[in-house]
DSSP file (Angstrom, degrees, kcal/mol; ACC not computed):
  #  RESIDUE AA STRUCTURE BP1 BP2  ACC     N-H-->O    O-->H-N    N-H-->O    O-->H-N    TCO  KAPPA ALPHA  PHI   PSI    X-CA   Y-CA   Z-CA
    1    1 A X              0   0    0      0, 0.0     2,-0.3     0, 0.0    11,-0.1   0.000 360.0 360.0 360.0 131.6    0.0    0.0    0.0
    2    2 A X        -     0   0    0      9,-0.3     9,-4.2     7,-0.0     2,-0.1  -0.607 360.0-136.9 -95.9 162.8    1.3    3.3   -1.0
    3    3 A X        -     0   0    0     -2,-0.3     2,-0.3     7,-0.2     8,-0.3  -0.395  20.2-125.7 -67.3 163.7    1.5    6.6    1.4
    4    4 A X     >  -     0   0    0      5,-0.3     4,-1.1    -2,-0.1     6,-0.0  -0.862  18.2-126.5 -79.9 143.7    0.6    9.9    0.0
    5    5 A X  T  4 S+     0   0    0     -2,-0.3    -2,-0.0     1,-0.2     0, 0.0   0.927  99.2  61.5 -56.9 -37.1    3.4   12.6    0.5
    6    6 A X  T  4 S-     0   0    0      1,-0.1    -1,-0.2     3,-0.1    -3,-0.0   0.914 122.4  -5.0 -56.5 -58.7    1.1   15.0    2.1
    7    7 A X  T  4 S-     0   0    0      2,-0.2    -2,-0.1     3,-0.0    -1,-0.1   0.300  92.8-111.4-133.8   7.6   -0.5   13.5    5.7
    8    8 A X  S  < S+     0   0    0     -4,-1.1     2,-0.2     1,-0.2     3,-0.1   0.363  71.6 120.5  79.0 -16.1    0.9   10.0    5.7
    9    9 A X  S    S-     0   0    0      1,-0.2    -5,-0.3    -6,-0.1    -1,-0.2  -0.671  70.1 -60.6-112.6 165.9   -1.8    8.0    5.3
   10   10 A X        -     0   0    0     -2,-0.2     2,-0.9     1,-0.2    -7,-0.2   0.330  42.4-132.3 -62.9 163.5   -2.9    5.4    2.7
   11   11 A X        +     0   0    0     -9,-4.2    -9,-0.3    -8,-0.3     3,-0.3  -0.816  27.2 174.9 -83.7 124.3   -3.3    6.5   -1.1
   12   12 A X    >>  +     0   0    0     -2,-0.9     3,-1.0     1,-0.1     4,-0.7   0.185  32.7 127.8-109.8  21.8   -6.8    5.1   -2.4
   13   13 A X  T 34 S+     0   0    0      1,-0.2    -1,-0.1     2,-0.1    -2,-0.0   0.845  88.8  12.1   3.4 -75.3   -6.7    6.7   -5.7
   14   14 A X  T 34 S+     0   0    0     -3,-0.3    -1,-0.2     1,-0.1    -2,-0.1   0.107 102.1  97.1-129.4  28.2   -7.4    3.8   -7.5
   15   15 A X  T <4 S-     0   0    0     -3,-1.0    -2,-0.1     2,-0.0    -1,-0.1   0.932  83.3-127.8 -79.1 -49.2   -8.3    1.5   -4.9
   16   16 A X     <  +     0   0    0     -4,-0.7     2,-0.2     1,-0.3    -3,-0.1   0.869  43.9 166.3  87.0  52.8  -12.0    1.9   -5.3
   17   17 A X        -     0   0    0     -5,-0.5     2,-0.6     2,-0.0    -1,-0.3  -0.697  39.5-112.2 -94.0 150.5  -12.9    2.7   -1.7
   18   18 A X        -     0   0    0     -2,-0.2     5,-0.1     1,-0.2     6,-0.1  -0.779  17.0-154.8 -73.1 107.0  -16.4    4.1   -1.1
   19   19 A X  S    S+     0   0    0     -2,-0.6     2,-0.6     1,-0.2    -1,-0.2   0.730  89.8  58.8 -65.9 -32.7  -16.7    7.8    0.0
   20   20 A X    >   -     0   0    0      1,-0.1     3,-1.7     2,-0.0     4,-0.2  -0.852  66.7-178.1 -83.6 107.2  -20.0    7.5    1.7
   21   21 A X  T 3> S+     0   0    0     -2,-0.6     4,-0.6     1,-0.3    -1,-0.1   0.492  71.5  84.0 -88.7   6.8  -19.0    4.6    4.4
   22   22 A X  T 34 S+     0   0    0      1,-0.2    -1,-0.3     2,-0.1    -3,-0.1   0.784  94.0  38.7 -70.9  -6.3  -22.8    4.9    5.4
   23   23 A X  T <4 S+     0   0    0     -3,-1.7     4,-0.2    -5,-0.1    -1,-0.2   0.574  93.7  90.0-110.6   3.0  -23.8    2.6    2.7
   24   24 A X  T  4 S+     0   0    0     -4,-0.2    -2,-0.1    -6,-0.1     3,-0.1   0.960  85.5  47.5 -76.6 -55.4  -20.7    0.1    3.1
   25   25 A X  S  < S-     0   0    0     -4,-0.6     2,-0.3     1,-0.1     0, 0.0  -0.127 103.7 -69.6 -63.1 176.9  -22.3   -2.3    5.6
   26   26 A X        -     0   0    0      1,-0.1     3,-0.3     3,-0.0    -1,-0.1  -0.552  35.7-167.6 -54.7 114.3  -25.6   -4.1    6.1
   27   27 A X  S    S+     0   0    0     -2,-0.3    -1,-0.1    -4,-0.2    -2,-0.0   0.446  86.5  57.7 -74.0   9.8  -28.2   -1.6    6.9
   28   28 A X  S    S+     0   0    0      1,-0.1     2,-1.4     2,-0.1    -1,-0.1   0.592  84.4  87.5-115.9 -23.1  -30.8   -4.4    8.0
   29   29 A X        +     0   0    0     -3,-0.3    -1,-0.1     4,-0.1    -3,-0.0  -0.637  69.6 179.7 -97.5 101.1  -28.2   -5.5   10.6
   30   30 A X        -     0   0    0     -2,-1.4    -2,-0.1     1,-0.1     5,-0.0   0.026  43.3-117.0 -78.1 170.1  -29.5   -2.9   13.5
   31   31 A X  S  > S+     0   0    0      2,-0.1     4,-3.0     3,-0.1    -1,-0.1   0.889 123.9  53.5 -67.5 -41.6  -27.8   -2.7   17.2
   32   32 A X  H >> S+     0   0    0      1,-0.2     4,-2.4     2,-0.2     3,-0.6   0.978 107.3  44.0 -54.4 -65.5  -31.4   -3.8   17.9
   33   33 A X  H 3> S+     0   0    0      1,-0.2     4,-2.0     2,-0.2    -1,-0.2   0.782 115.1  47.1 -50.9 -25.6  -31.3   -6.6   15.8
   34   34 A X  H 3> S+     0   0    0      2,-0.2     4,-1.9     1,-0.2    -1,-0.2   0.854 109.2  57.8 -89.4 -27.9  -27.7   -7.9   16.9
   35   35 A X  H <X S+     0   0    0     -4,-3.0     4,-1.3    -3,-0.6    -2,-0.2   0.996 104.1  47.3 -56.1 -66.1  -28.8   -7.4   20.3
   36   36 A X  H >X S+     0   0    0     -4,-2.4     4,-0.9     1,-0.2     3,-0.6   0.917 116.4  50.4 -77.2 -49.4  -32.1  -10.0   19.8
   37   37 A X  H 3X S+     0   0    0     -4,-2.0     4,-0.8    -5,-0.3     5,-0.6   0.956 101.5  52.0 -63.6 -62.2  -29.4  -12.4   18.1
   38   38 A X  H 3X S+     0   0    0     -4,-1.9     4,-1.5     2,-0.2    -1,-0.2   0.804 112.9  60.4 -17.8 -52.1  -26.7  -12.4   20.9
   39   39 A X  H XX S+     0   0    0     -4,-1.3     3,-4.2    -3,-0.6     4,-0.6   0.918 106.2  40.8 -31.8-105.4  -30.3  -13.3   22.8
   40   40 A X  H >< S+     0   0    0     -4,-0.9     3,-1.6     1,-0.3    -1,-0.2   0.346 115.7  47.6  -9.3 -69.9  -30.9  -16.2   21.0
   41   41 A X  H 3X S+     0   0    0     -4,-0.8     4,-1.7     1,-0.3     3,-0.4   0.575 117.5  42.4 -29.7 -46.6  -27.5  -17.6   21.0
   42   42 A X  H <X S+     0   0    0     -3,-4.2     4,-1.5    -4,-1.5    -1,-0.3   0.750 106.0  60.8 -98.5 -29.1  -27.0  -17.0   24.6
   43   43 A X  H << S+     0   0    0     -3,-1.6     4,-0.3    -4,-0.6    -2,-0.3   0.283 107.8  50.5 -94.8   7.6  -30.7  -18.3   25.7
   44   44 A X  H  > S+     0   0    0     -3,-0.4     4,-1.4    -5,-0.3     5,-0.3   0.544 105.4  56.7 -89.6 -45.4  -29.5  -22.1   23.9
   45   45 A X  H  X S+     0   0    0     -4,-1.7     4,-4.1     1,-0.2     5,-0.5   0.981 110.4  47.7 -66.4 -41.5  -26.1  -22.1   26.0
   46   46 A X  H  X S+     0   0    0     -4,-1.5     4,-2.3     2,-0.2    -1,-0.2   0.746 101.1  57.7-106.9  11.8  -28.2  -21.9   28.7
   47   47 A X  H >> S+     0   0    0     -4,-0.3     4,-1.7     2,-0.2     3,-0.9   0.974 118.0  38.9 -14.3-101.8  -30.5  -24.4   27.9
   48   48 A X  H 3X S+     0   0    0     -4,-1.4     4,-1.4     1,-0.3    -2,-0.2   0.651 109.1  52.1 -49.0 -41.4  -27.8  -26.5   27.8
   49   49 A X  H >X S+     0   0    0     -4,-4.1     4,-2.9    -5,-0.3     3,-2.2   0.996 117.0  47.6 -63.3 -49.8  -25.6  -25.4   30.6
   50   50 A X  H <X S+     0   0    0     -4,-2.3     4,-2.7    -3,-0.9    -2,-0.2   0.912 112.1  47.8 -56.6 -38.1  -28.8  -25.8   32.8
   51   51 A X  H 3< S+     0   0    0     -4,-1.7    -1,-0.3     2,-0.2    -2,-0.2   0.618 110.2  49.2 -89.7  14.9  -29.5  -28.8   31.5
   52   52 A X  H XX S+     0   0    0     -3,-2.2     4,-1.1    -4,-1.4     3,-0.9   0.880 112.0  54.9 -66.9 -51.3  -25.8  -30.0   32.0
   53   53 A X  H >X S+     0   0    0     -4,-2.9     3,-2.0     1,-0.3     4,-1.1   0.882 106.8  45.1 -51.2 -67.6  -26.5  -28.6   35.5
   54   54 A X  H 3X S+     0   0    0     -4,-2.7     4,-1.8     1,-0.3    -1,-0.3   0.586 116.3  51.1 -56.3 -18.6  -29.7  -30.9   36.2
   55   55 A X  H <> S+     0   0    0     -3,-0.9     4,-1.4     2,-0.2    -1,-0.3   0.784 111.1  44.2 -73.1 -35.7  -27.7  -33.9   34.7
   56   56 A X  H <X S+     0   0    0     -3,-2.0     4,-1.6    -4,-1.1    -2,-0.2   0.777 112.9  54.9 -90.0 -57.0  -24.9  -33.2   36.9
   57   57 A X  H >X S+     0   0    0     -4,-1.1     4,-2.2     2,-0.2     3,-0.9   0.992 116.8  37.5 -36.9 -78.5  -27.4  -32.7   40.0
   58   58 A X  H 3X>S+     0   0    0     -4,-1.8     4,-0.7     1,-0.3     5,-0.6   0.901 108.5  58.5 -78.6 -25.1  -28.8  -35.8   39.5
   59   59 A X  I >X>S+     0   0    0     -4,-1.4     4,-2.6     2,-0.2     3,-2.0   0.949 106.0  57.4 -31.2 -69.1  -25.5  -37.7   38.4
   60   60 A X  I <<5S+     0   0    0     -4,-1.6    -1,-0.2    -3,-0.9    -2,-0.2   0.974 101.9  55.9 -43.2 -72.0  -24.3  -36.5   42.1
   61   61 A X  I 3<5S+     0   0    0     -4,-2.2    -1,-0.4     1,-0.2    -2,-0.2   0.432 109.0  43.2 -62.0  14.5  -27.4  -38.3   43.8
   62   62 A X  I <<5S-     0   0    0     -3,-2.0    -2,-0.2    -4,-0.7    -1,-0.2   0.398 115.7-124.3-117.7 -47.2  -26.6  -41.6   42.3
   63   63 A X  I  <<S+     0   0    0     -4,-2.6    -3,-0.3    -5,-0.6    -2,-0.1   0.775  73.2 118.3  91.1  32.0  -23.1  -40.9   43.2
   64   64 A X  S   <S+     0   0    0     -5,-1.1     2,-0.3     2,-0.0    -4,-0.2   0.511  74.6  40.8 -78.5 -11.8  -21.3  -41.3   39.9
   65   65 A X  S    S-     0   0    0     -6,-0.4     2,-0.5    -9,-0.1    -3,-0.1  -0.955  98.3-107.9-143.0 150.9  -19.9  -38.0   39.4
   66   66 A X    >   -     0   0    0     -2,-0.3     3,-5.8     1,-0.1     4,-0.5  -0.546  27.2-114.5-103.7 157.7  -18.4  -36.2   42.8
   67   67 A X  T >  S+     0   0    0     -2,-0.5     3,-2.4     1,-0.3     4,-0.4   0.770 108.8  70.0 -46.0 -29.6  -20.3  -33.2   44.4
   68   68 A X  T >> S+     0   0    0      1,-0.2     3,-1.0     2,-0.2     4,-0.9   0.787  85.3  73.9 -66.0 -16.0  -17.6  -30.5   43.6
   69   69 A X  H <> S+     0   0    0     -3,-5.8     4,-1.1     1,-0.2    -1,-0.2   0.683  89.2  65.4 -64.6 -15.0  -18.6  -30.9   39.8
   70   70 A X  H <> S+     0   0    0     -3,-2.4     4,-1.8    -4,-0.5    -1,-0.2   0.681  94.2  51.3 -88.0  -3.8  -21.6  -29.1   41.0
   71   71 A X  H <> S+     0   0    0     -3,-1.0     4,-1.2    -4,-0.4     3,-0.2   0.992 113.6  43.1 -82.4 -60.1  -19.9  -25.8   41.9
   72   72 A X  H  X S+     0   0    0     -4,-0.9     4,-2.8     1,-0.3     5,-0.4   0.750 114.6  49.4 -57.0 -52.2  -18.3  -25.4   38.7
   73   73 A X  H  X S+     0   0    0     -4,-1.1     4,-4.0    -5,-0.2     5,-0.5   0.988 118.4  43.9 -62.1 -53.4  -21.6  -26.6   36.6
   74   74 A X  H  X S+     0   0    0     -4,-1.8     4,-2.7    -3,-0.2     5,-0.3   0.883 104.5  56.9 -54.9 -33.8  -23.7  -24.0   38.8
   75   75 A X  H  X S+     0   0    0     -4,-1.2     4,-2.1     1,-0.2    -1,-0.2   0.987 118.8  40.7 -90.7 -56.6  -20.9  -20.9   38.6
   76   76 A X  H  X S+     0   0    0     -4,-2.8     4,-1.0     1,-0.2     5,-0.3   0.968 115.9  45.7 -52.7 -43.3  -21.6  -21.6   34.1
   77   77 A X  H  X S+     0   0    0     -4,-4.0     4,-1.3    -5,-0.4    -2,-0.2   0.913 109.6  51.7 -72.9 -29.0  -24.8  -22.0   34.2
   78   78 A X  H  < S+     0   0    0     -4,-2.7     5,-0.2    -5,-0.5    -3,-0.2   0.985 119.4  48.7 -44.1 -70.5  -25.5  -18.7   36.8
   79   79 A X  H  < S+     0   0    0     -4,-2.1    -2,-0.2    -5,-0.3    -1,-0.2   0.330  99.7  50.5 -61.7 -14.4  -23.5  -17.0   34.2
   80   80 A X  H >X S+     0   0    0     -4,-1.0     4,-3.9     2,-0.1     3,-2.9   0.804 113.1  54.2 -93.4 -73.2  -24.6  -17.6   31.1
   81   81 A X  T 3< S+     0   0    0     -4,-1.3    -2,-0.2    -5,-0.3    -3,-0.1   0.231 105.0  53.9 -69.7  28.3  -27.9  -16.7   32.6
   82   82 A X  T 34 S+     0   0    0     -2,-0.2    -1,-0.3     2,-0.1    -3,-0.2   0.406 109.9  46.8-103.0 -33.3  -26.7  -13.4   33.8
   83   83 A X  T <> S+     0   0    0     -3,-2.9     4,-2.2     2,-0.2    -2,-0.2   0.718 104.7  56.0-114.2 -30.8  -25.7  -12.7   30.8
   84   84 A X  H  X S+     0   0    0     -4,-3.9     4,-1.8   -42,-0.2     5,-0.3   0.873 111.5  51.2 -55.5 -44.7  -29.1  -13.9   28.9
   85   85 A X  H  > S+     0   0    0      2,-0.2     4,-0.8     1,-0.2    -2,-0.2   0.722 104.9  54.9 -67.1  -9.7  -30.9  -11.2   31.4
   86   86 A X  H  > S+     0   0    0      1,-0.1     4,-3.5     2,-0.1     5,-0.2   0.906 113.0  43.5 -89.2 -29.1  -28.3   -8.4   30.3
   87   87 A X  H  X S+     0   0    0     -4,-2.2     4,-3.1     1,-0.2     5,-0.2   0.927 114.1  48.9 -73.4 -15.8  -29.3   -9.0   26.5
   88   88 A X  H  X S+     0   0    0     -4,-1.8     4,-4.3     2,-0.3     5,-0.4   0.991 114.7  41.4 -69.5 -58.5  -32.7   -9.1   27.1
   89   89 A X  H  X S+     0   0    0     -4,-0.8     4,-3.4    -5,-0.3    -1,-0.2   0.953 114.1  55.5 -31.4 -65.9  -32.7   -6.2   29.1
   90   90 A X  H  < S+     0   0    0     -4,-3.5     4,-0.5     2,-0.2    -2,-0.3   0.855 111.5  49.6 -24.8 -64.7  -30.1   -4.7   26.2
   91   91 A X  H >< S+     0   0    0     -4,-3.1     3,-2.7     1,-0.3    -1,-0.2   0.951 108.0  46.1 -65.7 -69.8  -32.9   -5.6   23.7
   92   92 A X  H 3< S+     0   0    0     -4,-4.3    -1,-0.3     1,-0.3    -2,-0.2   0.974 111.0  54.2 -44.3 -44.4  -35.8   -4.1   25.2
   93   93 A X  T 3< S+     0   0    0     -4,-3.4     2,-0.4    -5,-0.4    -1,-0.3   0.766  91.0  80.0 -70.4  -6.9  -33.9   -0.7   26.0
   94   94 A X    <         0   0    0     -3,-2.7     0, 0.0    -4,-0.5     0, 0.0  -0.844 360.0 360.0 -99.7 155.0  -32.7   -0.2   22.2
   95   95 A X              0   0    0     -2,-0.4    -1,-0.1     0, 0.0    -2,-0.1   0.290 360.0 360.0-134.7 360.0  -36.0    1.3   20.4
């Protein structure tokens, strides 16, 4: 990439960069809209981490698996669903 002599930064001459960079991304993909996916995405790990947890619960009473696997299962699954209430929240608040 060449410099320009003037201010240092790159030449795009003949690069065939867009001067309005409003139109250069997806317009359809909103904050709102990225927000509600992150959601999604985030409310299926914890599905799963919860229902690791209850597996892991009952795994414990049987006594195959030993009881300290249940701090570790609880401290993801908490968290994951801490972090499903911030997008949701997130979601609602963008308008």
């Amino acid at each position: 990439m060449q410099l320009s002599k003037s201010d240092n930064e790159p030449n795009t001459a003949g690069a065939g960069v867009a001067a309005d960079t409003g139109k250069v991304h997806t317009p359809t993909m909103t904050l709102k809209n990225a927000a509600l996916l992150a959601l999604i995405g985030t409310i299926l790990i914890t599905v799963l981490l919860v229902w690791t947890f209850f597996f892991n619960v009952v795994n414990v009473l049987r006594g195959l698996v030993p009881a300290l696997t249940l701090f570790s299962s609880f401290i993801y699954a908490f968290a994951c669903l801490s972090v499903a209430v911030f997008f949701y929240a997130f979601h609602r608040a963008q308008s």
